[in-house]
C-alpha positions, 0 to 999 in steps of 0.5 A, spaced: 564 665 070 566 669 064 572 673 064 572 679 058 576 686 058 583 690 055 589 688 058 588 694 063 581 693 065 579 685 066 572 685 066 569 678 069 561 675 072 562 670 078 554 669 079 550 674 080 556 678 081 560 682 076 568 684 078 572 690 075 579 689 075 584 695 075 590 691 072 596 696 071 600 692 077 606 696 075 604 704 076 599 700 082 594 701 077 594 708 077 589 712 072 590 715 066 583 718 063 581 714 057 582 707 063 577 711 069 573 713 062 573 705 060 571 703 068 565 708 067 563 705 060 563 698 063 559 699 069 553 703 064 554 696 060 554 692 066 547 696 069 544 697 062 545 689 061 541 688 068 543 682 069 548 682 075 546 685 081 552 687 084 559 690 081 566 690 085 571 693 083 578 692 085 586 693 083 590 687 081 598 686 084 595 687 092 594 695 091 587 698 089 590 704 085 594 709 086 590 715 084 592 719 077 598 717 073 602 723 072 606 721 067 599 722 063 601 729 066 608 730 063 607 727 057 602 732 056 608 738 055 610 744 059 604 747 057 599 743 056 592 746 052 586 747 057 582 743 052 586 737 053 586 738 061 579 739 061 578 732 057 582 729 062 578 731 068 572 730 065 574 722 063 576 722 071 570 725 074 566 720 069 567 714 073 565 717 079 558 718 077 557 712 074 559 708 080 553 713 084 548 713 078 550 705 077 542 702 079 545 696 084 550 697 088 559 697 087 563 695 093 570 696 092 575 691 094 581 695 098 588 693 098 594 696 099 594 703 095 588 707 096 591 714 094 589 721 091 584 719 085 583 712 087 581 714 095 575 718 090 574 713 087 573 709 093 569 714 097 564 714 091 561 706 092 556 704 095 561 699 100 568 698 101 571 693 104 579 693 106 585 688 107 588 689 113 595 691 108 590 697 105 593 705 106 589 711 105 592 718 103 588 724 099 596 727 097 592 732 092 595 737 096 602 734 097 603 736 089 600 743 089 593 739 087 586 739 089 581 733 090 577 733 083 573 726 084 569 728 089 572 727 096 571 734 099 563 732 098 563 724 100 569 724 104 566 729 109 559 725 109 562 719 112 568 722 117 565 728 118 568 735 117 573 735 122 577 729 120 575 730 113 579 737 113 585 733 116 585 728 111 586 732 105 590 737 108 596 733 112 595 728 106 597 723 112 597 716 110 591 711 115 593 704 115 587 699 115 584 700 122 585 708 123 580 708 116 575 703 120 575 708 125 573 714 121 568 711 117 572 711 111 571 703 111 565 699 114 569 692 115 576 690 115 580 683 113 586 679 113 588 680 106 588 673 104 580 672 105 579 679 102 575 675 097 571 671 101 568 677 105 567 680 099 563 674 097 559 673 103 557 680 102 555 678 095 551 672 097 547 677 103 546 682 098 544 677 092 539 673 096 534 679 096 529 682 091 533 685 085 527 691 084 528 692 092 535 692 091 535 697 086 529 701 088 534 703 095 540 704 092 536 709 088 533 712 094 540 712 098 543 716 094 539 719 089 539 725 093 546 727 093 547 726 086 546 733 085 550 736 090 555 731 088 555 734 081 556 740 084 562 738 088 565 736 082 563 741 077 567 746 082 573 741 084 574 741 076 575 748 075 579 748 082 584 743 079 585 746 072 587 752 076 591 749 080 594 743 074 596 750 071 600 753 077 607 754 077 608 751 084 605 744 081 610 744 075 615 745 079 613 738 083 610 735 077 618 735 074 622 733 082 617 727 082 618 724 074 625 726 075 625 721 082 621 715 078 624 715 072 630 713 076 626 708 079 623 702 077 616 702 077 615 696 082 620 698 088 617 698 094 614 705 097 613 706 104 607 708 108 608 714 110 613 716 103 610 719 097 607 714 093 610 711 086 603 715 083 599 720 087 594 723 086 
């Protein structure tokens, strides 16, 4: 095993497999742009290297992530310049496209929080496997936002409209069985063999043709890349709006002003808003 990477981003080969860790336990591994950039860069590294045949990414301190770190936002100012906004959405959407042009599948590993952001950022790999602790929420629309990692494209591939429409408009949470339910995940464990599904699932991929694995995955899902380049492009100009609204500034101070209060670990409630979202 080789274990590399930043403090934020633990970067690690068991085998044949390579495993991201999202390692900002303390916001729940809430993204800021430049950590969702270094994710994207890594797995071109990972896939240009071609030497594993799986990518997993996961979350450190039991959550996957809890979306954007809008503290990220209110450093930026009242004000913030639409070039600054803009590159900042950018270096979000990097990582998604990264994971669906990435030639050998990525599971994500779920645990704990999967919200705004990181439930796009899930919904973008090739498999999800959840412990039994995960919770999904969208939560855009909770603080005057709108999904801008893809969501309104995958999530309603694998739900279907209806309970796609459900999810990003109520931005209720699901516990780990709802989401099996809908399609968000295809196998739910307990938690404390979380790591041993994911290897077994590892193993089974790995015992098969690398030129076979990459030539379905290229098949699988070449044909939405453009539509989902598409999705993203219109989410993006949706959400610059919308970052700029009066209505979410409004929500954006009420939720600094409520966490800086708190400390960054204190425990969450499923169905209260999260300590970072989306």
């Amino acid at each position: 095993m080789t274990t590399s990477g930043s403090d934020e981003l633990l970067s690690r080969t068991e085998g044949t497999a390579h495993y991201l860790t999202l390692n900002r336990p303390h916001r729940r591994n809430a993204l800021t742009p430049e950590l969702a950039h270094r994710v994207a860069q890594d797995i071109d590294a990972i896939s240009e290297l071609g030497t594993a045949r799986t990518i997993v990414l996961t979350g450190a301190g039991g959550h996957f992530c809890a979306g954007l770190d809008l503290h990220w936002l209110r450093e930026l100012g009242d004000l913030p310049t639409i070039p600054a906004l803009q590159q900042g959405l950018s270096q979000f959407q990097s990582v998604i496209l990264a994971i669906v042009r990435c030639p050998i599948p990525v599971i994500a590993a779920l645990q704990g929080t999967v919200a705004g952001f990181g439930l796009d950022l899930a919904l973008a790999c090739d498999m999800r496997i959840a412990a039994e602790s995960a919770s999904f929420t969208s939560a855009f629309a909770r603080m005057g936002l709108v999904p801008d990692g893809g969501s309104t494209f995958t999530l309603l591939r694998l739900t279907g409209v209806g309970q796609a429409l459900r999810l990003l408009m109520t931005s209720e949470s699901l516990r780990a069985d709802a989401a099996l339910r809908m399609g968000l995940v295809e196998e739910v464990v307990a938690d404390d063999i979380l790591p041993s599904c994911v290897t077994r699932l590892i193993s089974a991929i790995g015992a098969n043709d690398p030129a076979s694995l990459r030539a379905i995955k290229r098949l699988t899902r070449a044909a939405e890349l453009g539509a989902l380049e598409q999705a993203l492009a219109t989410e993006g100009a949706a959400q610059l709006q919308a970052l700029q609204s009066a209505a979410f500034r409004q929500r954006l101070e009420a939720f600094t002003g409520r966490t800086t209060t708190t400390p960054d670990n204190a425990a969450t409630p499923p169905n209260s808003q999260p300590t970072d979202h989306p």
